[in-house]
N, C-alpha and C positions, 0 to 999 in steps of 0.2 A: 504494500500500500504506500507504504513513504515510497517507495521509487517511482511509484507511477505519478503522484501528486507533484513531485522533483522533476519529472517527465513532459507534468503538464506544464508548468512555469517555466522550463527550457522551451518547448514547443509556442510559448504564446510568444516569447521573445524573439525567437528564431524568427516569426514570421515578420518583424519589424524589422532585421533587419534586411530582406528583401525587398520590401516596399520603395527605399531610393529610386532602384532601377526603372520602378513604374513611373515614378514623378518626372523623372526628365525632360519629358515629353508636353508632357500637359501643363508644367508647369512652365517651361520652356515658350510653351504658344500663348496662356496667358497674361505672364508678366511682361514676356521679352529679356529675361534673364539669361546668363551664357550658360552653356549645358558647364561649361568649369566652375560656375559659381553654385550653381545646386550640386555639384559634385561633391563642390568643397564642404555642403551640409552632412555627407555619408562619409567623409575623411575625419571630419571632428568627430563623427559618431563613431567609428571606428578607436580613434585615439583615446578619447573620454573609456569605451567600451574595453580596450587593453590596460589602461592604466588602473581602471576601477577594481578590478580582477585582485592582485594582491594584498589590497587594503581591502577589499571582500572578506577574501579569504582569512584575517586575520581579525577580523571585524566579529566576522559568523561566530569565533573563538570567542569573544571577547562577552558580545549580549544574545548568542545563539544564533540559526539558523533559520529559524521562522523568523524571526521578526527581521533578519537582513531582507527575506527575500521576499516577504507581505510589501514593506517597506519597497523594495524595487520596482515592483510589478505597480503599484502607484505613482510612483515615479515615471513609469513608461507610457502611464493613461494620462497621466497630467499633460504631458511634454506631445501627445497625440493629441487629446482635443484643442489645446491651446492653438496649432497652424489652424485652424479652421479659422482663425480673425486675424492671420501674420498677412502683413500686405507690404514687408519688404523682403530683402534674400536673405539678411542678418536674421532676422524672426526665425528663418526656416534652420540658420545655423546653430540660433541659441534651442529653439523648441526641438528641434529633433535632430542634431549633435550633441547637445551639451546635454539635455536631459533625458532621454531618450539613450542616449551614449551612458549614463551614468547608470541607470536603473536596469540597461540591459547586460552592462559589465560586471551587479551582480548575479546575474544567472549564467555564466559562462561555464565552463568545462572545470573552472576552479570551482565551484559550486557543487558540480558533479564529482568531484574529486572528494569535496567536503563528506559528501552521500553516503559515498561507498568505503571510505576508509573509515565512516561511525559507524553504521550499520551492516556492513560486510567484511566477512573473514574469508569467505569461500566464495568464488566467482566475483570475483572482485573484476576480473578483465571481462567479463560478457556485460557486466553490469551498466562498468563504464562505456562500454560498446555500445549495450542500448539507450543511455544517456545521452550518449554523442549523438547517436540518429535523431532522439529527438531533438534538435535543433534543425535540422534539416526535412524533418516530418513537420515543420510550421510550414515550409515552404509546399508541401505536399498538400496541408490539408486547404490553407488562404492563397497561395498563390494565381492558381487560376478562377478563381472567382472573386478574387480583389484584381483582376488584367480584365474582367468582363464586365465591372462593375464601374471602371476608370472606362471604359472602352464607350461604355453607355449615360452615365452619368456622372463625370467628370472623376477628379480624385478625392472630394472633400468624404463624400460617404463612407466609402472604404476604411477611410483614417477614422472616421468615428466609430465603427463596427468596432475595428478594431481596440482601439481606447476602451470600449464596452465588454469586451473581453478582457482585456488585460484585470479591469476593474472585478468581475466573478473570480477568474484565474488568485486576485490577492486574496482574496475569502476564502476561496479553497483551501488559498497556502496558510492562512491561519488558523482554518479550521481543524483539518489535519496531520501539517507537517510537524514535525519532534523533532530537537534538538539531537538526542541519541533514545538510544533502545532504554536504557535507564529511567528514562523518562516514564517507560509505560512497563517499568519490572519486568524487560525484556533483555536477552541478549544478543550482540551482531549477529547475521546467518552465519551459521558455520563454526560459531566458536564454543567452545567446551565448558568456557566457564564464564561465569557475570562479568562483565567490564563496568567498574565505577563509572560515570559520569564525571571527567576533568573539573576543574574547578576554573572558573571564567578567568581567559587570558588576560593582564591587566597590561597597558601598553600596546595596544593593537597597530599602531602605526608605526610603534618605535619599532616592535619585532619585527614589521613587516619589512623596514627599510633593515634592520641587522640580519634579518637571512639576504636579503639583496647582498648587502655589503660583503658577508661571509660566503656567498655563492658565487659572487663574482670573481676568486677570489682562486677559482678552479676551474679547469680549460673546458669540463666536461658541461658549464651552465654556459659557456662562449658558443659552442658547439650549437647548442639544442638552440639556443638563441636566433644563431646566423640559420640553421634548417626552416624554423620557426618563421624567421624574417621572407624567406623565400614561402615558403608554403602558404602564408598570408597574402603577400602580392601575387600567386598562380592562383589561388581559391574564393573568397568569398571578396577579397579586394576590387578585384578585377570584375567577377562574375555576377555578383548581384548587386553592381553599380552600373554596370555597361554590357552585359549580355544583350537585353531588349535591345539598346542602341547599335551594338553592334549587327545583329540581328537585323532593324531593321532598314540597315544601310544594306544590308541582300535582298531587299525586297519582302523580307518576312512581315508578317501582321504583328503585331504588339503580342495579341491574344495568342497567339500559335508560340510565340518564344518565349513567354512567360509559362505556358505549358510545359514548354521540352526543360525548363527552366524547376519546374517542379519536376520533372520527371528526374531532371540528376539529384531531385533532391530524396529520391526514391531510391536510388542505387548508391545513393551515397550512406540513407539509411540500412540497407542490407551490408553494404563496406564495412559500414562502424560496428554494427555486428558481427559481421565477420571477421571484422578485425581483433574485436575483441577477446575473440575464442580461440583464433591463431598466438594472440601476447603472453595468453594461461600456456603457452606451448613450444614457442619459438622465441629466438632471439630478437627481440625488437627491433637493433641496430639494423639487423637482416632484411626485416617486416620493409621499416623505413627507407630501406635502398632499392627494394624493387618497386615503393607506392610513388616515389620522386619519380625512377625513372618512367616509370606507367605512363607519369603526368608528362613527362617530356615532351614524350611521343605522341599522345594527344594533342597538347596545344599545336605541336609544328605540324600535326594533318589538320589543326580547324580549319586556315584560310583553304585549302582545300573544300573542305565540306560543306562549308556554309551557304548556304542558298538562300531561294524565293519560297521551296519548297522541302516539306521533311524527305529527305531522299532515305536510303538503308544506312548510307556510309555516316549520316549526319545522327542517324539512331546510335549506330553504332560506338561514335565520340561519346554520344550521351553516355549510354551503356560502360562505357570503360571510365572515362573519366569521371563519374560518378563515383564507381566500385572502390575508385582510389582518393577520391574527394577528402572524408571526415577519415580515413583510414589510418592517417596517421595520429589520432589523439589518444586512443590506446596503449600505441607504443610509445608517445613522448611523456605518459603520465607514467609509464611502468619504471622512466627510467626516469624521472623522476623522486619517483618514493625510492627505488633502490640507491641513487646515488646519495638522497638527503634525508631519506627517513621520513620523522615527524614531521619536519619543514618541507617535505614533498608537495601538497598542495599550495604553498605559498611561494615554490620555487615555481612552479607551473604557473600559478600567475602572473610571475614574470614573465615566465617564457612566452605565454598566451599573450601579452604586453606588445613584445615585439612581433609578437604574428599580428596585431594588430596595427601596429607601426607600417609593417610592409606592406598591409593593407590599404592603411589609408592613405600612402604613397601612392600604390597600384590604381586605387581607386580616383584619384585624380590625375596623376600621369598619363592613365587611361585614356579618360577624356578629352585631359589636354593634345595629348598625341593626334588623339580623331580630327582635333580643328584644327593642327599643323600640316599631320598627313593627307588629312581627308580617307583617311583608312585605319584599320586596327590592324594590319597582318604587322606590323612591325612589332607592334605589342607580343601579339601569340609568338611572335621568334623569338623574342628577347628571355620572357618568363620561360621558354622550352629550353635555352640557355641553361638559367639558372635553376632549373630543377634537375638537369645534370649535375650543376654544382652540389646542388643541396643531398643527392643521392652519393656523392663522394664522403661527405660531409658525416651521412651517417654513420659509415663505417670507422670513423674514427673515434668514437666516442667510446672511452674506456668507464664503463658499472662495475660494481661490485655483481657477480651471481643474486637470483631469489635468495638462496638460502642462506647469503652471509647477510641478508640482513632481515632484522625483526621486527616485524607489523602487527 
């Protein structure tokens, strides 16, 4: 039950941040705004959303986990219905970058980390696997009927739907999300004997910047970093800020590439799953050098692919690049808690940080590059570059084994 409720909160989140890529367009035709200047709304949300992650994470420690993520989930319905009366580009930057960035950064994969290290001892990697999908399962479930809904009557409804959800979603998470198993004289899955309930962290900001300090500190948090940094600019950076747009510089419909658009978010959910189940099994480093290269190879066949219409070969990208999408947050959580233990979820917020840094880079580069080049294939070459890198990158990264270290 708490994983699904965790599940749900990730999933209302997720779906916000896909929404950018819809606004481009319409909001582009009514203001007269530069497609880089509403870009630069989904880059501060991106930034807000990386950097809020570690101070999350140490936060959730500190006054628990329900009330971070009650607390979030309002935050994200504020910062939604509030553009519904923004009538300049800065409104859309402060209302859904800054806040909307804030309350979505706490529900990240640091949140899901938070989850599964209280309340599970066993299947710790499926769990976070299925966590991870949900974030990509928002895009499954809102995407294409928030593309048909903007298609027909403009973007402001959508945004409010959405806000309306988000608003039920914090009730849920107060109603039934627990701090830990303790809470309800329970113990994590899997484990043999009661786990005490810790006693609330005192300094949540300070800790969070002294594992920073003390992380930084070893080659193997530089590592997950620079992967991290690339994996953000090839994924959701690039892709649900400038998908549509790229898309519909092929001639595609809005409504059709925000479809195939949820559809990776369908295989991406099966990835993280399957990713999951592969990390309880395999060496991560491993996992991580064959999902970068996957990614390579994908982006440098998109400009190939891309059309007017869904051909086999354009399913096909979906199909793969999906499978390898959220694939890698399993593996960079596993080595994570194995390199830094306790402070594993607060290292991951870092790391998550910078995947969002490259993000919000990607996601306006992106853009910017369209109104220089007049095309995106320069884009999909460069990120197919650097997910070579990033596949080099994993193999370096020296863990301790599961068993030398205790969870």
């Amino acid at each position: 039950m708490i994983a699904v409720v965790a599940g749900a909160a990730i999933v209302t989140a997720g779906a916000f941040t896909t929404v950018p890529g819809l606004l481009v367009t319409p909001l582009h035709d009514q203001y007269g705004w530069d497609r880089g200047h509403i870009a630069l709304a989904a880059s501060v949300n991106m930034i807000f959303f990386g950097l809020t992650a570690p101070f999350a994470a140490a936060l959730m420690d500190r006054v628990g986990i329900r009330r971070v993520a009650a607390g979030a989930m309002l935050l994200i319905a504020a910062g939604a219905l509030l553009t519904h009366v923004m009538t300049s580009v800065w409104h859309l930057v402060v209302y859904w970058g800054v806040l909307i960035g804030l309350g979505s950064g706490c529900l990240t994969m640091t949140f899901a980390a938070q989850i599964t290290g209280r309340w599970f001892e066993r299947r710790r990697g499926l769990v976070t696997g299925a966590l991870s999908a949900s974030s990509h399962l928002g895009q499954l479930l809102f995407l294409p009927l928030l593309a048909w809904v903007v298609d027909r009557y403009e973007w402001r409804p959508p945004v409010v739907t959405l806000a309306l959800v988000a608003l039920a979603v914090s009730a849920l998470v107060w109603l039934l999300l627990r701090d830990h198993p303790a809470d309800i004289g329970s113990t994590p899955y899997g484990a043999k004997e009661y786990v005490p309930k810790p006693a609330p962290a005192i300094g949540a900001a300070r800790r969070t910047v002294t594992v920073l300090l003390s992380a930084a500190r070893t080659g193997t948090f530089w590592l997950l970093v620079g992967m991290y940094v690339i994996c953000g600019a090839s994924t959701n950076g690039i892709m649900w800020s400038n998908w549509v747009p790229a898309a519909h510089d092929h001639g595609m419909h809005a409504t059709m590439a925000a479809s195939l658009l949820s559809l990776i978010g369908v295989f991406s959910s099966l990835g993280a799953l399957a990713s999951g189940w592969l990390t309880d099994r395999f060496d991560p480093r491993r996992l991580l050098c064959v999902y970068f290269a996957v990614r390579a190879l994908t982006l440098l066949a998109l400009p190939m692919v891309l059309s007017s219409t869904v051909r086999p070969s354009l399913i096909a990208f979906v199909v793969v690049y999906g499978l390898a999408d959220v694939a890698t947050v399993p593996p960079v959580i596993a080595l994570s808690q194995r390199a830094y233990g306790d402070d594993g979820p607060i290292v991951f917020g870092w790391v998550t940080s910078a995947h969002q840094l490259g993000a919000s880079a990607s996601a306006f580069l992106g853009a910017t590059a369209r109104d220089v080049f007049g095309a995106y294939d320069v884009v999909w070459i460069a990120l197919s570059a650097v997910c070579v890198a990033a596949a080099l990158l994993a193999m370096v990264v020296r863990v301790p084994h599961a068993s030398a270290v205790t969870t």
